[in-house]
C-alpha positions in Angstrom: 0.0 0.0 0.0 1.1 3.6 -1.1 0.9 5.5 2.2 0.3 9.7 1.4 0.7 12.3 3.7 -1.7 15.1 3.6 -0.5 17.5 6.4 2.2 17.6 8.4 2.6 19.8 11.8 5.6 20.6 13.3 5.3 19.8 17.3 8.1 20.5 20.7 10.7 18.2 20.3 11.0 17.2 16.6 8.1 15.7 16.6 5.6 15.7 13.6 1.8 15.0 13.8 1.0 13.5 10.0 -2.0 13.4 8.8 -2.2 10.3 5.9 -5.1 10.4 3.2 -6.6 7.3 5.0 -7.4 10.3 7.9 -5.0 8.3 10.4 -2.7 10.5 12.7 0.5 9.7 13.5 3.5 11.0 15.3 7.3 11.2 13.8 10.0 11.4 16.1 12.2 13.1 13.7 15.5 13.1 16.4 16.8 10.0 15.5 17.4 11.1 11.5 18.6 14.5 13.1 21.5 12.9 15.4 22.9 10.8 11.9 23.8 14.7 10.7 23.9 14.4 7.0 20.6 16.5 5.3 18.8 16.4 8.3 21.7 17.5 10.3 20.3 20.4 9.4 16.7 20.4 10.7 18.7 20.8 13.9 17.9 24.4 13.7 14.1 24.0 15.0 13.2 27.1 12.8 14.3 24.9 9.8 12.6 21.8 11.4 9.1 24.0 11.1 9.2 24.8 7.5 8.2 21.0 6.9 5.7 20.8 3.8 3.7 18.2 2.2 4.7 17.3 -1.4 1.7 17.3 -3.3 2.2 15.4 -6.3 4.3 12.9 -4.0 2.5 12.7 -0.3 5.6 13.0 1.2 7.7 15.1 3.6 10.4 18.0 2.2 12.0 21.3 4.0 13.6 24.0 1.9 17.4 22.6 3.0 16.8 19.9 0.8 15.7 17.3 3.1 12.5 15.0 1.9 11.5 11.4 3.8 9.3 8.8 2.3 5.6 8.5 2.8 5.8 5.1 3.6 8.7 5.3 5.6 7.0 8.0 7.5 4.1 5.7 8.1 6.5 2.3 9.0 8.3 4.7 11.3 5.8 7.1 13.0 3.2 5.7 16.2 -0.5 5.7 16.1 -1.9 9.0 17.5 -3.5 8.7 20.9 -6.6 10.8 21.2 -8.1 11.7 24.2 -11.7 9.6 23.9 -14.9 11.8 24.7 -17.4 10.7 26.9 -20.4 9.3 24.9 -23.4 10.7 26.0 -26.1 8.4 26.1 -29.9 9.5 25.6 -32.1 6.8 26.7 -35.4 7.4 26.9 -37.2 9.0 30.3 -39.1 6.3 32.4 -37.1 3.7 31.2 -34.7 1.7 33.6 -31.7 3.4 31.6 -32.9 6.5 31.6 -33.7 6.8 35.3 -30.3 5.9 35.9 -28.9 8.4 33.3 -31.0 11.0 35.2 -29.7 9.5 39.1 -26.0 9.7 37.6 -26.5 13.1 36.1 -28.5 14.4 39.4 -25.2 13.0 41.2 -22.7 14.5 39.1 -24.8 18.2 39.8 -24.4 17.3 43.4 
């Protein structure tokens, strides 16, 4: 499969949050490229690091010093985001058993 990047923020650390066309979020812990040196060497300069862009044609990663990183490598290497869940809020029906106790917890919670 031909993984595609379709946004990439810069976060603290050298981290990126990618966004693939499949909608999955991911984080890149870009440090480990930046210690080898070489063209990332010099993303060391975070200002550098932060001018990340998407390739359009391409879905993958490129900064102005030259610097680009596969799509799918991006992908293989980068960790699922963790998203905070919401609660679900339920909306059972009043006078049912379910609903009385939605209306108990929430009178509780007001408490």
């Amino acid at each position: 499969m031909m993984h595609f990047i379709v946004e990439a923020v810069p976060k603290e650390n050298f981290i990126l949050k990618l966004k693939f066309r499949t909608g999955e979020v991911r984080l890149l812990d870009m440090k480990p490229y930046i210690r080898e040196g070489g063209v990332f060497g010099r993303l060391r300069d975070e200002r550098k690091f932060r001018e990340v862009k998407v390739q359009p044609d391409l879905g993958g990663l490129v900064w102005a010093s030259g610097a680009d990183f596969c799509p799918n490598t991006a992908f293989m290497e980068s960790k699922p985001h963790a998203r905070k869940a919401q609660p679900r809020k339920r909306k059972d029906k009043p006078g049912t058993a379910a609903g009385i106790l939605e209306e108990l917890e929430s009178a509780k919670s007001k408490a």
